[in-house]
Residue, then its C-alpha position, 0 to 999 in steps of 0.5 A: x822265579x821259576x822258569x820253564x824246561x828248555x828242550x836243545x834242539x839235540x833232543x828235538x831232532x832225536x824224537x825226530x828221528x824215532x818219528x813221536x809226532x807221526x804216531x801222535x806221540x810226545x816225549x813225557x818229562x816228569x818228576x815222581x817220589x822214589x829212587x834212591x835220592x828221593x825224586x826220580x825222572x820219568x822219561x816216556x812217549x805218551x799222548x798230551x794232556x790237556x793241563x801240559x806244558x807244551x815245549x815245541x821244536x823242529x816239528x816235534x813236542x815235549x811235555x811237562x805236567x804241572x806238577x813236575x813243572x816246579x822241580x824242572x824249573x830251568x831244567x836242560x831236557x837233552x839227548x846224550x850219547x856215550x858209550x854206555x848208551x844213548x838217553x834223554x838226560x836232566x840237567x837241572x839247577x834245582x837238584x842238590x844231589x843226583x844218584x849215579x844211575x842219572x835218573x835219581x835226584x834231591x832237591 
């Protein structure tokens, strides 16, 4: 059953931060060919389109396209920060494999 991303209100309060809404932005979650397992993530502020899904929390928005949706299904969107910086990251249950760079993955 393929069931929607859900978006930690961790992540919503980062884009809060950064003020996406006030420039009439949202966070841009897809799924694209490449990377070194073979899907990689493509994380970036962007404007909605019409066919998205819409996640909304905390004032703010992220978007997934409909093609991206199958391979996020009941994904985890969250922002982390460690040492080595600070990033959006996927946890997501579909992936078999993940590439130590955290933004490639196979399924």
């Amino acid at each position: 059953m393929n069931l929607p991303p859900k978006v930690t209100p961790r992540a919503f309060e980062r884009l809060s931060e950064i003020g996406a809404s006030a420039q009439g932005q949202v966070l841009r979650v897809a799924v694209e060919g490449g990377g070194c397992s073979g899907f990689q993530y493509e994380i970036a502020l962007d404007t909605p389109k019409d066919d998205d899904l819409i996640l909304e929390g905390a004032g703010e928005k992220v978007v997934v396209d409909t093609v991206s949706l199958p391979f996020l299904s009941n994904a985890v969107i969250d922002f982390s920060e460690e040492l080595i910086g600070a990033r959006f990251v996927i946890e997501n249950p579909n992936a078999t494999s993940a590439c130590g760079c955290g933004t490639s993955f196979s399924m």
